[in-house]
LOPABA-711569 format. One record per residue (C-alpha): residue number from 1; residue in one letter; chain; x, y, z. Coordinates in pm, whole numbers, always signed. Layout:
BEGIN
(atom NUM "A" "A" (X Y Z))
...
This chain:
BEGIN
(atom 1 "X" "A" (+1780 -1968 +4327))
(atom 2 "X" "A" (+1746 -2312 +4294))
(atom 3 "X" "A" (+1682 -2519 +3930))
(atom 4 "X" "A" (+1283 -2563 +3955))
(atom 5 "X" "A" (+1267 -2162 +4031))
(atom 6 "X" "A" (+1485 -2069 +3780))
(atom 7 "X" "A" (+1353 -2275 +3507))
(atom 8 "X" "A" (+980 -2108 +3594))
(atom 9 "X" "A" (+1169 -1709 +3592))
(atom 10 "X" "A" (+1251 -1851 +3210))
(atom 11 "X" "A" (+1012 -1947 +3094))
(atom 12 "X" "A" (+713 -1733 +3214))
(atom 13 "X" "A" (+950 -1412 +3244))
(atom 14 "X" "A" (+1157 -1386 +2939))
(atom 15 "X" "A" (+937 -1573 +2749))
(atom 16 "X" "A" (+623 -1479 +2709))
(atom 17 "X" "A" (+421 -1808 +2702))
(atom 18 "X" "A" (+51 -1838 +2710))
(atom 19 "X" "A" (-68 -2035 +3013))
(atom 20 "X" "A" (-489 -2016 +2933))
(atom 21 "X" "A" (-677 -2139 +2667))
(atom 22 "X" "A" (-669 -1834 +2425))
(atom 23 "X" "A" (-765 -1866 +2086))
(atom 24 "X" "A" (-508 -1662 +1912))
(atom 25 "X" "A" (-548 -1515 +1566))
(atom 26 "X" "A" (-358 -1707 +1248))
(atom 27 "X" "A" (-279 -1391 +1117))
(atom 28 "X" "A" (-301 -1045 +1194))
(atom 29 "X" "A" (-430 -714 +1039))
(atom 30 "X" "A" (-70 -544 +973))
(atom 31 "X" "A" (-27 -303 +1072))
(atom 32 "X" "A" (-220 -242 +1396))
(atom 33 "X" "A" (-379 +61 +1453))
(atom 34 "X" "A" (-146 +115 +1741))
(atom 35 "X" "A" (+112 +387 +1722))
(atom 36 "X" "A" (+397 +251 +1881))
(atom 37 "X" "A" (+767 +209 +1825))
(atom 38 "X" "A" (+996 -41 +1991))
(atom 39 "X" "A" (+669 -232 +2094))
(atom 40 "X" "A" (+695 -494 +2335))
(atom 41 "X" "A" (+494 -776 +2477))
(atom 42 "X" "A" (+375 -962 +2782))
(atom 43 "X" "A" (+126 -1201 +2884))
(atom 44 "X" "A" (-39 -1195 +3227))
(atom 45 "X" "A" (-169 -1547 +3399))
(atom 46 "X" "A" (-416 -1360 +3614))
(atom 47 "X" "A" (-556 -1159 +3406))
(atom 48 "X" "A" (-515 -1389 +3105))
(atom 49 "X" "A" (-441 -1119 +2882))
(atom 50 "X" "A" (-164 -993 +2664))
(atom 51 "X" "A" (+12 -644 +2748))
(atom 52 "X" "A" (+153 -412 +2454))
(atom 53 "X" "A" (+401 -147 +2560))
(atom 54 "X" "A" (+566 +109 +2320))
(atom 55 "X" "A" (+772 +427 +2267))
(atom 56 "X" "A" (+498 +702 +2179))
(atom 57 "X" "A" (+112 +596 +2118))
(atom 58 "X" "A" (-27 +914 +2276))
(atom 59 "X" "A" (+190 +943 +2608))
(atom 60 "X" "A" (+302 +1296 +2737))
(atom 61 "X" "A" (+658 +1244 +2936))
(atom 62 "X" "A" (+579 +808 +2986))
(atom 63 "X" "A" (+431 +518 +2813))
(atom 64 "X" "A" (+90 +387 +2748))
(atom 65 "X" "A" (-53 +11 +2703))
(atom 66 "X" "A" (-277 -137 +2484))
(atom 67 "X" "A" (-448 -518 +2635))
(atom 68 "X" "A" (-555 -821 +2439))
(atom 69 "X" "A" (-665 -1144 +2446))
(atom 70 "X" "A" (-622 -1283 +2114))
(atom 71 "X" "A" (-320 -1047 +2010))
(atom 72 "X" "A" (-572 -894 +1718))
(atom 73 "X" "A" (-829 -663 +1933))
(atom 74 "X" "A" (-649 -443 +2158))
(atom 75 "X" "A" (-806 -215 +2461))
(atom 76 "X" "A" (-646 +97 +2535))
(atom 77 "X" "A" (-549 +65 +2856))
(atom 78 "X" "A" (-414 +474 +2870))
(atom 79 "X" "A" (-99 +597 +3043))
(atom 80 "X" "A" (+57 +351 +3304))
(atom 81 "X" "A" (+388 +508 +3381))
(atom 82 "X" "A" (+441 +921 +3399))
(atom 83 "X" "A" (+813 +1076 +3472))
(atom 84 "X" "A" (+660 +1308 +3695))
(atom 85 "X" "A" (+638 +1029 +3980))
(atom 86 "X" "A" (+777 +1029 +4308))
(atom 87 "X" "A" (+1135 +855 +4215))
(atom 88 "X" "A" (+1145 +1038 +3880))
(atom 89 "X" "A" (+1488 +1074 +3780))
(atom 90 "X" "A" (+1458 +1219 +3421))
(atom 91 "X" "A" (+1428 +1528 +3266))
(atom 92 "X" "A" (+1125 +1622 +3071))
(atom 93 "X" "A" (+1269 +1955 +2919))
(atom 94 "X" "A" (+1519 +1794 +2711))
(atom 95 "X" "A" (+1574 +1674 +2375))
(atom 96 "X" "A" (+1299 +1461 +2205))
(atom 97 "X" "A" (+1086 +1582 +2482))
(atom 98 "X" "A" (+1267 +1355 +2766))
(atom 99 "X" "A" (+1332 +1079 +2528))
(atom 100 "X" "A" (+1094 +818 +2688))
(atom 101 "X" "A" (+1196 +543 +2450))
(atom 102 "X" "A" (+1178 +152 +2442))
(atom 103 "X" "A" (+971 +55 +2695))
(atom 104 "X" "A" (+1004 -355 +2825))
(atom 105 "X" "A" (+783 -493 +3091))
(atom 106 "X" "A" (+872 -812 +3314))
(atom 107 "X" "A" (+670 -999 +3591))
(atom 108 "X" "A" (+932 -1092 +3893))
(atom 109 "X" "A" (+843 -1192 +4238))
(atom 110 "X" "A" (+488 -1062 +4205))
(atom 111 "X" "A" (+588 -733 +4050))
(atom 112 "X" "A" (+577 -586 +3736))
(atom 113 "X" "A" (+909 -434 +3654))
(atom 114 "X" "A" (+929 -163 +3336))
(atom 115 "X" "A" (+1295 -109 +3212))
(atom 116 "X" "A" (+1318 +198 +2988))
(atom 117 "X" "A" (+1527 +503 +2830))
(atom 118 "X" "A" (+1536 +826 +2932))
(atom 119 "X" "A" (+1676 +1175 +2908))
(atom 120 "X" "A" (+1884 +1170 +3299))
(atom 121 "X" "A" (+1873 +1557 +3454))
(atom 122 "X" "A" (+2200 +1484 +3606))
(atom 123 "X" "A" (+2384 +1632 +3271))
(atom 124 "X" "A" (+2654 +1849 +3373))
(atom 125 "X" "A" (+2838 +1886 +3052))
(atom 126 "X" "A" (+2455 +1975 +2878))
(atom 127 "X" "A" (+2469 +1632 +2633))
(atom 128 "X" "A" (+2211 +1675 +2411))
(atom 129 "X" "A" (+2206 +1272 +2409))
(atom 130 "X" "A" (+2221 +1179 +2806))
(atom 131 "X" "A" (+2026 +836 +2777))
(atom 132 "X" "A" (+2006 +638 +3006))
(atom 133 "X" "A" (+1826 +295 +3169))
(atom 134 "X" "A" (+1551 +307 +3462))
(atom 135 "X" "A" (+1331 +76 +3624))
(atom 136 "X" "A" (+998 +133 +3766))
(atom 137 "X" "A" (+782 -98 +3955))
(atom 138 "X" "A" (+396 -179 +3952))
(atom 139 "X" "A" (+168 -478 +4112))
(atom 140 "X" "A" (-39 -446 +3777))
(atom 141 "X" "A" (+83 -491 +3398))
(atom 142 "X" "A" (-126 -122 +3404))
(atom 143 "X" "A" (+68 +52 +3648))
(atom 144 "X" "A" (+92 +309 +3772))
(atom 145 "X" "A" (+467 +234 +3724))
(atom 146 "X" "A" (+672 +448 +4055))
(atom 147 "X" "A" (+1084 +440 +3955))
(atom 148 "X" "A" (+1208 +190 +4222))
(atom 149 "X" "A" (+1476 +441 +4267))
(atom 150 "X" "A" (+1542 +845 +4169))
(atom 151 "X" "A" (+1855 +748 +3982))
(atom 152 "X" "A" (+1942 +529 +3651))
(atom 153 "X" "A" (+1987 +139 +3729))
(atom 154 "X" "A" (+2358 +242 +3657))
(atom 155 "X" "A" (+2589 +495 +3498))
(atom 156 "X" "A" (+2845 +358 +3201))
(atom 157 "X" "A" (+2975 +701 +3124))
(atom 158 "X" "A" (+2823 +730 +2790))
(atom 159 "X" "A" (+2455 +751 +2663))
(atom 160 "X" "A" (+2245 +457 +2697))
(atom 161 "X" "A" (+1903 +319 +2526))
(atom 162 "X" "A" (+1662 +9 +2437))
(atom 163 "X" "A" (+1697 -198 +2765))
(atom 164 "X" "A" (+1613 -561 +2756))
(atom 165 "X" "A" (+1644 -809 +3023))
(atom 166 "X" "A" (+1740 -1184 +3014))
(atom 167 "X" "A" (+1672 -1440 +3308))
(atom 168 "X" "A" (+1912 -1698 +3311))
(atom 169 "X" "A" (+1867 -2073 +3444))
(atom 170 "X" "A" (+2132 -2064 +3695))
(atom 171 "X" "A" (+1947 -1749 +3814))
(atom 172 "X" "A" (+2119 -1461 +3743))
(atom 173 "X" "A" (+1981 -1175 +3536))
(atom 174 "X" "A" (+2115 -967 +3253))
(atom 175 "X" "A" (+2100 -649 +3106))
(atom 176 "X" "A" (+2156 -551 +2722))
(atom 177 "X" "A" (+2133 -218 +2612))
(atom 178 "X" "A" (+2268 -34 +2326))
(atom 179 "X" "A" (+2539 +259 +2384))
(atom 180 "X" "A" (+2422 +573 +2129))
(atom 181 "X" "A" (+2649 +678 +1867))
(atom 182 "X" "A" (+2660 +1042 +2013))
(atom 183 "X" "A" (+3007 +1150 +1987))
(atom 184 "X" "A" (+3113 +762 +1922))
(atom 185 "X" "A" (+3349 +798 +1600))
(atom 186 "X" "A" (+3470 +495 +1505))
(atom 187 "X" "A" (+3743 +392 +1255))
(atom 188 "X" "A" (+3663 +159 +975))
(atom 189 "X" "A" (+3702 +70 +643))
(atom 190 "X" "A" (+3283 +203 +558))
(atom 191 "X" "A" (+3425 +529 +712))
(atom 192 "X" "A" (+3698 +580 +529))
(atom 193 "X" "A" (+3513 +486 +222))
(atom 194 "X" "A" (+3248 +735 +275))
(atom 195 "X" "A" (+3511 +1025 +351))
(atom 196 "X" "A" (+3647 +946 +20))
(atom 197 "X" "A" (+3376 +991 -122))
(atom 198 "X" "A" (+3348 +1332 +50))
(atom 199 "X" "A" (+3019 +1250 +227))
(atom 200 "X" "A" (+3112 +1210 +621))
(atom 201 "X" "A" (+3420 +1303 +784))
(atom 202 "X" "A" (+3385 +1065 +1067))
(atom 203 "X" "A" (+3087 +784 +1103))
(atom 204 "X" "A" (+2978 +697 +1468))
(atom 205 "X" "A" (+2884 +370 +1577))
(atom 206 "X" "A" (+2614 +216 +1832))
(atom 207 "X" "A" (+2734 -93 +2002))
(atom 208 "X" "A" (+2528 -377 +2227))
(atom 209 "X" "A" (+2665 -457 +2559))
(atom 210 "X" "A" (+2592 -690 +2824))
(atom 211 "X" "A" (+2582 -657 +3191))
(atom 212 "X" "A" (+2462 -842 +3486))
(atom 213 "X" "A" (+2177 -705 +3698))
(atom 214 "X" "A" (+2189 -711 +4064))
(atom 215 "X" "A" (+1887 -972 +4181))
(atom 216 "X" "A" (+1676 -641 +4315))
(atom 217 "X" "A" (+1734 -429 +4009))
(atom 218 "X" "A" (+1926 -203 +4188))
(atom 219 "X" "A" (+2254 -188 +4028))
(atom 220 "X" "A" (+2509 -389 +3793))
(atom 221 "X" "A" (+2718 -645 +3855))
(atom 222 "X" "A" (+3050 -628 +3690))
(atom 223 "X" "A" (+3176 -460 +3379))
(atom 224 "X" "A" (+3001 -449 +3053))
(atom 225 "X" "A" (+3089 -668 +2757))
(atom 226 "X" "A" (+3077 -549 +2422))
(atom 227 "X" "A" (+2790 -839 +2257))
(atom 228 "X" "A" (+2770 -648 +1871))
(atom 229 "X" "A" (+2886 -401 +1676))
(atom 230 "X" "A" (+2882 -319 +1309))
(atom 231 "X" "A" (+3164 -451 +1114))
(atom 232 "X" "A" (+3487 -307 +1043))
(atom 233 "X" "A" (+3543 -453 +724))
(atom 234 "X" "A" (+3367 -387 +410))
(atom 235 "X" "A" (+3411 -739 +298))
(atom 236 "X" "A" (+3225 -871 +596))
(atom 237 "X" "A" (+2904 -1019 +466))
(atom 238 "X" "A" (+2689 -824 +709))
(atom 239 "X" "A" (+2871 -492 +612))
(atom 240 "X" "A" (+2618 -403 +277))
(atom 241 "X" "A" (+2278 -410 +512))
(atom 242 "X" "A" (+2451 -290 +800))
(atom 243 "X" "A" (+2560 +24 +655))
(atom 244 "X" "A" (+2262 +129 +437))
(atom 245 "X" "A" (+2171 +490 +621))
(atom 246 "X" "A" (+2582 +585 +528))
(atom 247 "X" "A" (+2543 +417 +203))
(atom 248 "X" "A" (+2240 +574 +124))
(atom 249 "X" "A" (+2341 +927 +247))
(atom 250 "X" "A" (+2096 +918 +502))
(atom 251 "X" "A" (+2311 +1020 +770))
(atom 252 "X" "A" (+2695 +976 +940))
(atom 253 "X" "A" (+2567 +685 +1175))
(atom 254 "X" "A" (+2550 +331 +1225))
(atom 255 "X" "A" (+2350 +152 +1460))
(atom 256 "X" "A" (+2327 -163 +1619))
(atom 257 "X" "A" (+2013 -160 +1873))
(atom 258 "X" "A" (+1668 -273 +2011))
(atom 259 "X" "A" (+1828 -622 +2083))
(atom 260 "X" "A" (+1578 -900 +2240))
(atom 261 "X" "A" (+1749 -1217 +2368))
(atom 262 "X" "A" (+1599 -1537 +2437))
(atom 263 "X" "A" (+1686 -1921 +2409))
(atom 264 "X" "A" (+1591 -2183 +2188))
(atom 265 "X" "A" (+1743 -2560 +2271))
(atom 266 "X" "A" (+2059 -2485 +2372))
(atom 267 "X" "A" (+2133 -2176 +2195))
(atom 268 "X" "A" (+2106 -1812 +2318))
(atom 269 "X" "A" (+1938 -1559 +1992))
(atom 270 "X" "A" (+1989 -1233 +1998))
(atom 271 "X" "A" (+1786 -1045 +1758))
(atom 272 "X" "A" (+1907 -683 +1696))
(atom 273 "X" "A" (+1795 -374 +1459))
(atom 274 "X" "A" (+2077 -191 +1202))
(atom 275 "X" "A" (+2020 +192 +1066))
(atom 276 "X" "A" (+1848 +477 +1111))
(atom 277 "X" "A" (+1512 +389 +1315))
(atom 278 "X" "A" (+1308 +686 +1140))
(atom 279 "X" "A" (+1432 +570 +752))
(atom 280 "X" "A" (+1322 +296 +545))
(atom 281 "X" "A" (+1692 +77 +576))
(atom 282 "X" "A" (+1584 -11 +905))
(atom 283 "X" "A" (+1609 -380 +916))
(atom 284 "X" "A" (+1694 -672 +1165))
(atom 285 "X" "A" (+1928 -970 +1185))
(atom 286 "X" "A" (+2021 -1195 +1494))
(atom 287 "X" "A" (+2376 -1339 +1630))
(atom 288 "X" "A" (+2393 -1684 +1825))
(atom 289 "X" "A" (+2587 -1779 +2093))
(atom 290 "X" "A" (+2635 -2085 +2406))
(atom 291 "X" "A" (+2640 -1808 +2655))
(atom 292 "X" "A" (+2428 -1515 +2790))
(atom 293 "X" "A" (+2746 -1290 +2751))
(atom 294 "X" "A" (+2860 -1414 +2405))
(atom 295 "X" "A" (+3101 -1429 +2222))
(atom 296 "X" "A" (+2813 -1390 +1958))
(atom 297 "X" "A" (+2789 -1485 +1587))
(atom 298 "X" "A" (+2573 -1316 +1368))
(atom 299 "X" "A" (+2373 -1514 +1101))
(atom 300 "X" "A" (+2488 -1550 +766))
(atom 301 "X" "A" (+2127 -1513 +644))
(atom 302 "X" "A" (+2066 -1141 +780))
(atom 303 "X" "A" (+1911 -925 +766))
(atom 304 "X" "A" (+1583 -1139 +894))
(atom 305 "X" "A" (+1314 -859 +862))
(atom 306 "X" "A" (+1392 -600 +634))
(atom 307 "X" "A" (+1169 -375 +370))
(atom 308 "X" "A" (+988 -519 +115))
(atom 309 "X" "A" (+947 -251 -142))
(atom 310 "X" "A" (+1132 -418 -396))
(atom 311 "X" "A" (+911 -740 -429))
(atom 312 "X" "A" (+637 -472 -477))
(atom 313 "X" "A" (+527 -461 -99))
(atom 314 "X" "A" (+495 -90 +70))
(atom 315 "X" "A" (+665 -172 +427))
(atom 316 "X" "A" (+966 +12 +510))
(atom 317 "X" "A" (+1153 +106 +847))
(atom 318 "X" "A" (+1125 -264 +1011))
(atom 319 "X" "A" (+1199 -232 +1311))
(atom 320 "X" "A" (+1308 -308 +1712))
(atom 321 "X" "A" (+1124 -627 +1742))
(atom 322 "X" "A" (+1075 -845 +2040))
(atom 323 "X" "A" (+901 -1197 +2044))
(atom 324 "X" "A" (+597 -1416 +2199))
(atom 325 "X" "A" (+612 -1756 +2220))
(atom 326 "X" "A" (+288 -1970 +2195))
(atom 327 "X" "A" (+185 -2300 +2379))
(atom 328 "X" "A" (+130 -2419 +2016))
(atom 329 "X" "A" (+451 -2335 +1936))
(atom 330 "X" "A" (+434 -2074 +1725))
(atom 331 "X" "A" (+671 -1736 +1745))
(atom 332 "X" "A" (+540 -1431 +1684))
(atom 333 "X" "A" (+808 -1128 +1634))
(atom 334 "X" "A" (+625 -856 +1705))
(atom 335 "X" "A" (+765 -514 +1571))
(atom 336 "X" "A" (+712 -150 +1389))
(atom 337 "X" "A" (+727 -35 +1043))
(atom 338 "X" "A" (+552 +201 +865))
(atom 339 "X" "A" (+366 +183 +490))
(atom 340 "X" "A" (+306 +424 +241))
(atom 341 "X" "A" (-38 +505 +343))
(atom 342 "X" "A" (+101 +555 +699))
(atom 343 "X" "A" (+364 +840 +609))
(atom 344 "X" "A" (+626 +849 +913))
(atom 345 "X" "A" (+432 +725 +1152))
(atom 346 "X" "A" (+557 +400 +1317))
(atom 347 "X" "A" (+286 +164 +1380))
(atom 348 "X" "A" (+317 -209 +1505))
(atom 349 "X" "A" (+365 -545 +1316))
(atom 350 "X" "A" (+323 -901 +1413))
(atom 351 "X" "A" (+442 -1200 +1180))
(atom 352 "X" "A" (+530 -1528 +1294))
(atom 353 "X" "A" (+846 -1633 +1301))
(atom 354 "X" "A" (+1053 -1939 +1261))
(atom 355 "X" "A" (+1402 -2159 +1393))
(atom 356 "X" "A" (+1402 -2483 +1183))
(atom 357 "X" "A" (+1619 -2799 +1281))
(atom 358 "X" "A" (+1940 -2636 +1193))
(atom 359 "X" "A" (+1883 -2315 +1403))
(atom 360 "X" "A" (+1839 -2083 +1118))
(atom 361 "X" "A" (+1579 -1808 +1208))
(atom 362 "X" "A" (+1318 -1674 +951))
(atom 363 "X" "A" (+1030 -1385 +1015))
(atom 364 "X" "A" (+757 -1478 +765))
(atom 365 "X" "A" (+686 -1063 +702))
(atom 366 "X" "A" (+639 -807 +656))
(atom 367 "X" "A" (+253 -849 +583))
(atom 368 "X" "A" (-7 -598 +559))
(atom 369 "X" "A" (-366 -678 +518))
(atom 370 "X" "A" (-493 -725 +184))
């Protein structure tokens, strides 16, 4: 691919930049009636409209959409991709109800492509977690979404979720993805503190990766490289937020997921999510790096998006964000939460968000309507 094409993939593929003459709103009526997790957003030149993809919101075995043009008043748009398609490689019967989880959307070569997670019916030692990441195709943002092929993208050995793609200048294209803490025990010093405490025998641990993509989507490139995982130490400074659902009781995990990379100047962000997505510790920081595939270094000012019960607000369980970038340029993270008013059900976010001259990343939320 040559350096005009590649800079266009950037910035009109992994970020999504308004093109038209929108007038977007200055704030936004958190939450959204929209009952989405890991939500997700595009914008679409020809139909100058934004496209809002999420885990749940009303789909049986798939994902639905929601369409706006000023990112406040969203259309239900219905279901645009069902497991039950020609290429379906999944496996509707199991766990969770298939798992269809984490939905992203990207325009390539005229094509909508949606990367997602998935319970994989190839599961010959009967996991009860056998995630993993497929890709289904479309010539609309609204589907219907066919698999491009009746298989995962690729197979890592373990259980796989949250997908998100990065286009890269020099043309290449990555995958991130989180590996699930299912039967993942991991020794550190949180685990050994806990099991002294006589709470958790063993804690397991969700770590990013890295891969690259094959230009058609068909396969990887490569071996995966291990991008973030929680830390080891107690005294590292991200340990305390990291480790809140073992801290807390919740539960023998810790997670590091729902990552979204993009690049500002010359520096890659990746934002990710810590703890238990259905508790009120879930919260998000970000790591830096000079390279798609790391090393990265996560910010000493995490977590970025967290609760906000304590300064009398009634947001908890912030969550699996991604970002749009406006031609004014403004950044909106767009992500879930829930409120007290709202119970357990996740419902989406947007709050705009910030890199000042220094690099250091701020999300100006959680908000809710007042």
């Amino acid at each position: 691919m040559n350096l005009p094409t590649a800079i266009v993939v950037l910035f009109t593929f992994i970020l999504p930049v308004v093109t038209g003459a929108q007038e977007i709103a200055k704030s936004f009526n958190n939450p959204l009636n929209i009952a989405f997790g890991d939500p997700y957003v595009i914008y679409d030149d020809a139909t100058e409209r934004y496209y809002l993809y999420g885990t749940g919101g009303g789909a049986k075995n798939g994902f639905a959409a929601y369409s706006s043009t000023d990112l406040a008043n969203w259309k239900n748009e219905g279901q645009v991709y069902h497991a039950s398609n020609q290429n379906g490689w999944s496996d509707s019967t199991a766990a969770w109800g298939g798992a269809y989880w984490a939905p992203e959307v990207y325009a390539h070569n005229g094509k909508f492509y949606l990367f997602y997670s998935a319970q994989w019916k190839h599961n010959p030692g009967k996991e009860l977690e056998n995630f993993r990441i497929g890709v289904a195709v479309a010539d609309k943002p609204t589907g219907p979404f066919i698999d491009l092929q009746s298989r995962p993208v690729f197979d890592p050995g373990y259980p796989i979720i949250d997908a998100n793609v990065y286009f890269a200048e020099d043309g290449r294209i990555f995958l991130y993805y989180s590996r699930c803490c299912y039967k993942h025990a991991v020794k550190s010093e949180v685990a050994d503190w806990a099991k002294q405490q006589g709470w958790f025998d063993e804690i397991e641990e969700s770590w990013v990766y890295g891969i690259e993509l094959k230009p058609d989507f068909s396969g990887t490139i490569g071996e995966p490289v291990l991008l973030l995982r929680p830390p080891v130490k107690l005294a590292d400074a991200q340990a305390e937020w990291e480790s809140r659902s073992v801290t807390s009781r919740e539960v023998n995990r810790r997670w590091t997921e729902g990552s979204f990379t993009f690049k500002h100047d010359d520096t890659y962000y990746m934002m990710y999510s810590a703890n238990h997505f259905a508790g009120e510790n879930y919260a998000v920081g970000y790591a830096t790096a000079k390279n798609p595939l790391g090393p990265y270094t996560k910010s000493s000012t995490n977590p970025v998006l967290e609760k906000n019960t304590a300064k009398e607000g009634d947001v908890t369980g912030t969550g699996h964000n991604s970002v749009v970038f406006l031609p004014d340029g403004r950044m909106l993270c767009v992500y879930h939460g829930r409120t007290q008013k709202t119970g357990d059900e996740r419902l989406v976010f947007i709050d705009e968000m910030r890199i000042d001259e220094r690099g250091k990343l701020t999300v100006l939320g959680p908000t809710t309507a007042r």
